[in-house]
C-alpha positions in Angstrom: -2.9 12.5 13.8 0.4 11.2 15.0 2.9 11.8 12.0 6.2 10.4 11.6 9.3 10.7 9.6 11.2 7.5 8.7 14.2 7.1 7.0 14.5 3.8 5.1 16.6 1.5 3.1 15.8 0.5 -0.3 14.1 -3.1 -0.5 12.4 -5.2 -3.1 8.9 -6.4 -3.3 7.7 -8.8 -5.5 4.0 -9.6 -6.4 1.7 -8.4 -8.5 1.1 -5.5 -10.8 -1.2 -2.9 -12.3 -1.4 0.8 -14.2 -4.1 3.1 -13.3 -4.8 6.2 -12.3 -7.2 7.8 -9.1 -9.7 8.9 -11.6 -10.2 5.3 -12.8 -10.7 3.6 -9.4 -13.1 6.0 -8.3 -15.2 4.4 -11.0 -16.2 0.2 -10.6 -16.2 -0.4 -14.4 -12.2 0.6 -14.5 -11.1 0.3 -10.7 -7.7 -2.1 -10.8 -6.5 -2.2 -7.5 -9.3 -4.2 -5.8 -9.4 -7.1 -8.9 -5.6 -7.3 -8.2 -5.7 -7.7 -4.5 -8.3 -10.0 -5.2 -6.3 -12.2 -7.1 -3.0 -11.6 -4.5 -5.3 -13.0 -2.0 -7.4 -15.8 -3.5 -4.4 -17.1 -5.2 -2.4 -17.0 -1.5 0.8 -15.6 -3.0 1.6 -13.9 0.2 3.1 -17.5 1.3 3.9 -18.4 -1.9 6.0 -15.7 -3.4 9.9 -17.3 -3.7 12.6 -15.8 -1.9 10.1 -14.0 0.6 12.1 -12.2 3.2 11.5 -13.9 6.9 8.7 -11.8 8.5 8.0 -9.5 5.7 4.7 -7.7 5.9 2.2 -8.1 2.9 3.0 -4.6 1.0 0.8 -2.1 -1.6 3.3 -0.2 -3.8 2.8 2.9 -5.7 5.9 3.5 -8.2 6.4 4.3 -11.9 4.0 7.9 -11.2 3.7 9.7 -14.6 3.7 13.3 -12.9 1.6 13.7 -9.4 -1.7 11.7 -7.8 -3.6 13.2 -11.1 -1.3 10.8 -13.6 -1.2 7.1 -14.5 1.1 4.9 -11.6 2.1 1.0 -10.7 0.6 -0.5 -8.0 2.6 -3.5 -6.9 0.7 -6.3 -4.3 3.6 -8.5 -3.0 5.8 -9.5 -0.2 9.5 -8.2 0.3 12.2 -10.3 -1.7 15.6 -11.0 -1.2 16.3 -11.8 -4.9 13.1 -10.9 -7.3 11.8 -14.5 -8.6 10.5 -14.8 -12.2 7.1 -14.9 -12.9 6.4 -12.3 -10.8 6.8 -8.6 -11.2 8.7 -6.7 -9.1 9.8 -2.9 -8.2 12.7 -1.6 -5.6 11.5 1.0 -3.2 13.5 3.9 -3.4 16.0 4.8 0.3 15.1 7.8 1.6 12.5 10.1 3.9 9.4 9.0 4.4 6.4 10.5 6.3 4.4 7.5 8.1 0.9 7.4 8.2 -0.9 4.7 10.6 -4.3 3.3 10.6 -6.6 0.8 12.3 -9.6 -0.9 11.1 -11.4 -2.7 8.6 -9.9 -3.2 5.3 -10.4 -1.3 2.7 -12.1 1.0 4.7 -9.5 1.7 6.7 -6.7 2.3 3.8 -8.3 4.4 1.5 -9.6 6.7 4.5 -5.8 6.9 5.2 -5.3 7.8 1.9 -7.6 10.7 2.1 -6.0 11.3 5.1 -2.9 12.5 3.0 -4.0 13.9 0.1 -5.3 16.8 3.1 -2.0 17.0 4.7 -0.2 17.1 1.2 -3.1 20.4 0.2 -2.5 21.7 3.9 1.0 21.7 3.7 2.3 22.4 0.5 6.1 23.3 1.6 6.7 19.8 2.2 7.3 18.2 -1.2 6.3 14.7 -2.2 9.0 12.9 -4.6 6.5 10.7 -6.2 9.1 8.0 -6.9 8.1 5.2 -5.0 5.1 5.3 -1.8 3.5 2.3 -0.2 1.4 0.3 2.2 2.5 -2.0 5.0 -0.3 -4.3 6.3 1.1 -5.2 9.2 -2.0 -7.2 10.8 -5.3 -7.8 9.8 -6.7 -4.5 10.5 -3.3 -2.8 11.0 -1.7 -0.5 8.1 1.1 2.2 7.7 1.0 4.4 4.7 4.5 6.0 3.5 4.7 8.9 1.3 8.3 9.7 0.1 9.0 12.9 0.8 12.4 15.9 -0.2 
């Protein structure tokens, strides 16, 4: 695995939102995420988000964590903002280090592989820390995503 560390610049994305926890989308009856992309998706708000910044990649956003990947967290579907519109709900990614974790394929497949991909490296390597402030997804084509973890 090719792992990189990126530093970046806080930014807003807009879109829109739910509250789970991994326990509850391993299970169909109380998964979240999917029905919410679903809805991103079908409804086209990728285009149709106001104030979407020129070029902005469709982003997943995990913010608002109640302690570590075991508690409740936000997931945010939207585009990045230069001014978050109303009717929407929106969340600022935090500045800082982040490690960068790339995939290729078919969605979701591809994503929540990646994810599995670093809850390992997280167990393998506990002296890196993760802040679990905010983390996210940029799809950055079709079957094209990057996965950043926020790390200390």
């Amino acid at each position: 695995m090719d792992l990189k560390r990126q530093q970046i610049e806080s930014f807003t994305v807009s879109g829109l939102r739910v509250r789970t926890t991994n326990d509850a989308e391993h299970k169909p009856e109380s998964a979240k995420i999917g029905p919410m992309w679903g809805s991103f998706f079908s409804k086209g708000l990728a285009d149709e988000i106001p104030g979407k910044q020129s070029g902005s990649p469709v982003y997943g956003v995990y913010s608002n964590y109640e302690s570590d990947a075991s508690g409740r967290f936000d997931v945010t579907a939207g585009v990045a903002v230069s001014q978050p519109p109303a009717g929407f709900e929106s969340v600022a990614i935090d500045g800082g280090d982040y490690l960068v974790f790339e995939a290729q394929g078919a969605m979701p497949d591809a994503v929540i592989s990646t994810w599995g991909t670093v809850w390992s490296f997280f167990e393998a390597n506990p002296q890196i820390k993760r802040r679990f402030a905010t983390d996210f997804e940029a799809y950055t084509g079709p079957e094209s995503v990057s996965v950043y973890i926020g790390v200390h």
